[in-house]
N, C-alpha and C positions, 0 to 999 in steps of 0.2 A: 495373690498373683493371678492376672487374668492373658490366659493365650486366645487368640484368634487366627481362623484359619478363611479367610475371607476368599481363597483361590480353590480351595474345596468346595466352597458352597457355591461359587459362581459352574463350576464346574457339572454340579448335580444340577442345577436349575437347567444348563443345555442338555443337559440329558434328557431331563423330563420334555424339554422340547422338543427336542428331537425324536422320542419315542412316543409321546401325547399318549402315556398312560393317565388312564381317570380323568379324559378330556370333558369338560361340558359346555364344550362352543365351540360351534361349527362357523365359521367365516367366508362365505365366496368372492372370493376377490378377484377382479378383471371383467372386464367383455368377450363379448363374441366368442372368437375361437382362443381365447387366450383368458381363461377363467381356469380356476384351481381352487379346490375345496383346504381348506388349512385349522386344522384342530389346536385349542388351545385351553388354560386353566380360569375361569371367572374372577377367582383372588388375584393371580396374579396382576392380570389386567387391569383392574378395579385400582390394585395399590401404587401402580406405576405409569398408567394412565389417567387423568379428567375426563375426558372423552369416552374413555370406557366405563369410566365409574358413572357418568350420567346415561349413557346406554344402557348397561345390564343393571342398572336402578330401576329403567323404566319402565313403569306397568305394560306398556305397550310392546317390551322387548317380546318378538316372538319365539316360543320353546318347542320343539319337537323330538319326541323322547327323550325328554328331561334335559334335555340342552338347547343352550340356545342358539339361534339361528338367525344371520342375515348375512347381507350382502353389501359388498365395498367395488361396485364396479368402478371409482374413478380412480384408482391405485392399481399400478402394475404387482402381480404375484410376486415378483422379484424385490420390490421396493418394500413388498410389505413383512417379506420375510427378516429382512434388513430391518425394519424396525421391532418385529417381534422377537429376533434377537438380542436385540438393546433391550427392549421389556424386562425379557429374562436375565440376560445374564450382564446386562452390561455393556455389552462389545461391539461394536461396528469393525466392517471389515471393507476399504474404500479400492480394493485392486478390482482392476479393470473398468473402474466408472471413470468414464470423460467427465471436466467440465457440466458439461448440461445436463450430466447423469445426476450430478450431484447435486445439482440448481433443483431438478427436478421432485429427487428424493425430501431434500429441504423443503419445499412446497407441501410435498406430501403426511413431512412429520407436522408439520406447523396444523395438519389440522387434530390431532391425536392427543396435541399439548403435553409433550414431553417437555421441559424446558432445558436441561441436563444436553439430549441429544440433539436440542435445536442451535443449543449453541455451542456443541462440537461440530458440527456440519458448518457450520458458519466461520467458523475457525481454520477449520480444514481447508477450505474453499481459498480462505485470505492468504492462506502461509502456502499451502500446493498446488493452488489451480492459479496462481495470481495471472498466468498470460492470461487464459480465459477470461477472466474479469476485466482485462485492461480491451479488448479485444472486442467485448461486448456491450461498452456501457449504457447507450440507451435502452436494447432491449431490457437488462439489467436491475437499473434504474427501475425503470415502470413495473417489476414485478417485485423489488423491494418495499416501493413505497405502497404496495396494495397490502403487506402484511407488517401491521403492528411489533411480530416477535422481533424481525428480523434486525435489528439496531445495531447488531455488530458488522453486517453488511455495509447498513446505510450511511452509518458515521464512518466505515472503513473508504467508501464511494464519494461521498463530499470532501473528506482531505484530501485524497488522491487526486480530486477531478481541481480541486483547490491548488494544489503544490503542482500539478500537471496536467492545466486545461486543457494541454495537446490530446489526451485522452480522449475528452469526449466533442472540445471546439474542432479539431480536425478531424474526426470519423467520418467516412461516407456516410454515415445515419445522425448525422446531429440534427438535420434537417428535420429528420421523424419526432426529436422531440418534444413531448407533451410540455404545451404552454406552461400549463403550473409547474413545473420540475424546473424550467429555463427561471424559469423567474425565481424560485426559490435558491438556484446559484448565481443567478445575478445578484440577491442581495447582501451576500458573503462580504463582507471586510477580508478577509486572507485568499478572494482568487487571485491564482497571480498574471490576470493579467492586464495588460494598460488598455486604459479605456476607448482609447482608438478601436483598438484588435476588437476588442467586445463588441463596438460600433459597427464595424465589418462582420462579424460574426450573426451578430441580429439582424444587421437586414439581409442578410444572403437567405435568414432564418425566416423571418418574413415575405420574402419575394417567395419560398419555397410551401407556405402556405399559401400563397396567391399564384398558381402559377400560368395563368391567363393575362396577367398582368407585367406590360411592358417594360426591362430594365432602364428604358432610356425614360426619363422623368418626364420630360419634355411631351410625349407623348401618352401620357394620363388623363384619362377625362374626370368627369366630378365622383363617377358612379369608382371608379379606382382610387382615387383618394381617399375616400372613404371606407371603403375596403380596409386598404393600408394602414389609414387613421386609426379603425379600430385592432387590427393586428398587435402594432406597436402600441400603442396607447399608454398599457400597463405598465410598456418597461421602461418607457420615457421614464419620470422619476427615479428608476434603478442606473443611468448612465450617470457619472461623474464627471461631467464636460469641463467642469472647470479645473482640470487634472488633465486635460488633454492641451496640448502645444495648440498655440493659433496657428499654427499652417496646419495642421490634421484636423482640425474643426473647419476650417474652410476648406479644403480639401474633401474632406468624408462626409460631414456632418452638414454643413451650408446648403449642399445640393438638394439637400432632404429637408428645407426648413417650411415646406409644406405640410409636412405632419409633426411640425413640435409648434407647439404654443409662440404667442408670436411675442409673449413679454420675456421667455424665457431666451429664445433668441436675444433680443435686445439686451438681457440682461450680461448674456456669455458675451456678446461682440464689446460692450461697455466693459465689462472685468476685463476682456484681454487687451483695451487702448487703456487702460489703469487708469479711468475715469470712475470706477467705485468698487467698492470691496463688496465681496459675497459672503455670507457666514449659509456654509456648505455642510456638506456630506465629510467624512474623514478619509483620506485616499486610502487605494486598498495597500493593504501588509502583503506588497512582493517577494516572493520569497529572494535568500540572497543567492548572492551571484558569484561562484567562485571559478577561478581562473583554471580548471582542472577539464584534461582530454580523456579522461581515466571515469570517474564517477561525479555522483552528483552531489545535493545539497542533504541528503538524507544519510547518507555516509558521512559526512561531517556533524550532522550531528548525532551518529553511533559514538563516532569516535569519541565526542565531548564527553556523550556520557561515561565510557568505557576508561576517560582521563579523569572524571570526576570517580568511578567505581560506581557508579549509578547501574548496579547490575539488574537491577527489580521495574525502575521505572528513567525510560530512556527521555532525553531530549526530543524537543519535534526541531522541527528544520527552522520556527520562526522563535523560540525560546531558546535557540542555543547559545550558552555563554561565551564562546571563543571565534574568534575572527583566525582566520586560514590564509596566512600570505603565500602565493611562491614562491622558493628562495632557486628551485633548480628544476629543470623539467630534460633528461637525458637525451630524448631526439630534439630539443634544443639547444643547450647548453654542452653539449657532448659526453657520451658514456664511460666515460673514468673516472676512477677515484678521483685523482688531480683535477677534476671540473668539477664533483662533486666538493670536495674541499672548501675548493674556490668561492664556490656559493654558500653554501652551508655551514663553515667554521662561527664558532663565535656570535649564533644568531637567538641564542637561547634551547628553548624545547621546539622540536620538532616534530611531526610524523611523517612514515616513510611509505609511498601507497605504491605497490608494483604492482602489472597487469602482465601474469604468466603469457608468455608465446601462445598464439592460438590456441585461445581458452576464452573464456569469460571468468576465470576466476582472478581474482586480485587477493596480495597478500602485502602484508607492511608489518611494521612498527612503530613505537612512539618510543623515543628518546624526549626524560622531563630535563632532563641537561644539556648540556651545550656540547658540540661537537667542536673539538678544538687540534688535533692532530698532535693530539699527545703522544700518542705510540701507549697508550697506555690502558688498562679495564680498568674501569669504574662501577663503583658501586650503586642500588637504589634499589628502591620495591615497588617505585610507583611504573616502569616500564612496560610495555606490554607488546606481543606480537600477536600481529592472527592474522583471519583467510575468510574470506567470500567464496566459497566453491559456485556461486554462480553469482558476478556484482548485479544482476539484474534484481537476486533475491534474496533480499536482508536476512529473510529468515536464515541464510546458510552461514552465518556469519559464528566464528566463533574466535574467542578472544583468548590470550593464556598469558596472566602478571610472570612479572621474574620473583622469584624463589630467595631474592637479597642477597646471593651469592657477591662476591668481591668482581664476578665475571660478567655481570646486568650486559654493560655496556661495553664495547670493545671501538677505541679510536685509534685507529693507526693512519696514516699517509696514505701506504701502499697500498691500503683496501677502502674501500664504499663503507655503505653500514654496514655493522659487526652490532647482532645481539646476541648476546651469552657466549659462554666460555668456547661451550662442545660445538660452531656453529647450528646454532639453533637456527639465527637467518642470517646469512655475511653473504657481501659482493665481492668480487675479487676475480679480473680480470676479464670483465662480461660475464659471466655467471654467476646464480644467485646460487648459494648451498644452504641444504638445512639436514644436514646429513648426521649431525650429533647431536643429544639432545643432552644441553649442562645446566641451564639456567630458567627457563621457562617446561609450560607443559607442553605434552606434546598434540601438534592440532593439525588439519590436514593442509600442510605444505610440502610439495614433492621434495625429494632430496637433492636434485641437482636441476636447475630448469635455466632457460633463457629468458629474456623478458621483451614485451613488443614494448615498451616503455616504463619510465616510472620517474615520480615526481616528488619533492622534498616541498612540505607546509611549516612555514611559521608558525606557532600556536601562541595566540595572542587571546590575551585577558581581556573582553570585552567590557570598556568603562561603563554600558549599561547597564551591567548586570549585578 
């Protein structure tokens, strides 16, 4: 029989850190007025850094009274404490860092090559700082793609900017955009946007590294042409023209057919009078488009997963299996049972998306049965309830199946939805209750709230998939 006590020994290793008995390395870390000497153990560092283990290797490492000794001025004392207690024992502790505290730190582990704590910081970053990140994308961007580690960033920055080019195509700083980055999301099959918009977007992106250079065409000499020419050049072959409507190509794109090739012109005005076919590019994979005032395309495909049981690995928004019809939407259709009914009986499986009264959080259910005004509970185990404590941020989301009780699902006239016995979630006479807990777990939905709206989906089996 073998015990382990692995919260003990994390425990002694901050000790020795904190007390740096039998230290033999001296560290000066910071500039100027802002330096601070920090002792520490050679093994330790050796076995839990690369970085350290090719330093105190080096014949070169300087020793002064039997320790060694150098200096780290491009690390703050603070940041570096913060990584030499991950060294030791493990632990990071992320209160009080902003955003760019964190951005910063990251930077700083990524030269030390911990791999462990590069990508808990990276993590960290995605699931708690997500405003910051949406907030900042070019500067971002550029300091992503200078470092190799960072990959959960990167791929985390390309779908987002993919699923939600308003991110980075409308920021006051898209203009700062480094040429090679633009280009490398231009050539995305899943950006989702139409090639018009992209059209508009690059030359605004364009004029903006040219900014001597007059918007009215008209007045361009050879020496601005050429300019311009070379600007866009690149991303000419990344536009999809033949995906664009002939009135937004003569519109947008026509004006400008001094800097595109002059056969490729011919070629776009000739496909769109259906005088020859083009063998193209493949359009891009828009993301869909669902009829909801509540949330978006990435909540639909929680849900999917969460009606699949797909607890480990979720849907993305462009592989999701089920199509989401509206069957009822309350500051539409009006907020009673008797309108709910009306819309909803009889239409199969559903889910139920509520968005608490001044809140950002939203809560619902999925009924895999049909709502029919039985007056009656029915049984299942595939139901579920849960809550977004903020719908901006996935990560808050938690889900709770029914327990198979006889009580899953409750259909009566006189009430809205009814999940589980105990009200677990029931509407009933403009207010939502979740005030007894009979048939699901219990997950953070207030026990008696109002709702600024809420809307009822079709859940339809998608013949793609």
């Amino acid at each position: 029989m073998t015990f382990e006590y692995p919260e003990e020994i994390i425990n002694d290793y901050e000790k020795l850190l904190e007390s740096g008995d039998e230290y033999n390395v001296i560290i000066y870390v910071g500039e100027n007025d802002d330096v601070e000497e920090i002792h520490a153990h050679s093994n330790i560092l050796r076995t839990r850094s690369e970085y350290f283990r090719n330093v105190l290797s080096n014949e070169s490492a300087k020793k002064r009274d039997g320790k060694f000794t150098f200096k780290k001025p491009n690390i703050s004392p603070q940041f570096f404490k913060i990584i030499l207690r991950f060294i030791y024992c493990g632990r990071i502790d992320f209160t009080g860092l902003e955003g760019s505290d964190i951005l910063n730190l990251l930077i700083a582990v990524d030269v030390f090559n911990i791999q462990s704590l590069n990508h808990c910081i990276q993590e960290y970053l995605i699931k708690h700082k997500y405003e910051f990140l949406q907030n900042n994308p070019t500067e971002i961007l550029e300091i992503v793609c200078q470092h190799e580690t960072f990959t959960d960033l990167w791929n985390f920055y390309l779908e987002e900017i993919c699923l939600e080019p308003e991110i980075l195509f409308e920021s006051d700083k898209f203009i700062n955009l480094k040429a090679f980055l633009l280009e490398l999301i231009l050539k995305r099959d899943d950006l989702s946007l139409e090639e018009s918009v992209i059209w508009d977007h690059l030359i605004k992106w364009s004029f903006a590294q040219n900014p001597s250079i007059p918007e009215d065409i008209k007045k361009w000499n050879k020496d601005e042409i050429t300019a311009m020419e070379n600007t866009i050049n690149g991303f000419i072959p990344l536009i999809r023209f033949y995906y664009m409507s002939s009135e937004d190509f003569l519109d947008k794109v026509y004006p400008f057919r001094v800097l595109l090739p002059e056969d490729l012109i011919n070629n776009i005005l000739a496909f769109h009078m259906k005088k020859q076919s083009i063998k193209t590019q493949p359009p891009r994979k828009l993301k869909p488009s669902y009829d909801s005032i509540i949330i978006e395309p990435q909540h639909f495909a929680i849900f999917s997963s969460w009606i699949d049981k797909r607890n480990n690995s979720y849907y993305n928004v462009r592989d999701n299996p089920y199509d989401f019809k509206l069957l009822y939407r309350a500051s539409r259709d009006g907020d009673t049972a008797e309108a709910f009914h009306s819309k909803c009986d009889n239409k199969g499986a559903t889910i139920i998306i509520v968005k608490i009264k001044n809140s950002d959080q939203i809560v619902g259910g999925y009924n895999p049965l049909s709502w029919n005004s039985s007056n009656k509970y029915k049984f299942t185990c595939d139901s579920f309830i849960f809550s977004f404590i903020n719908k901006f941020y996935l990560q808050s989301a938690k889900v709770g199946y029914s327990n198979g009780n006889a009580r899953s699902i409750g259909d009566y006239l006189s009430y809205g939805p009814i999940f589980g016995g105990g009200n677990d979630l029931r509407f009933y006479n403009g207010i939502w209750y979740s005030d007894k807990i009979c048939s699901y777990p219990k997950i953070d939905i207030p026990q008696k709230f109002k709702a600024d709206d809420y809307e009822v989906f079709q859940v339809i089996k998608n013949d793609n998939n």
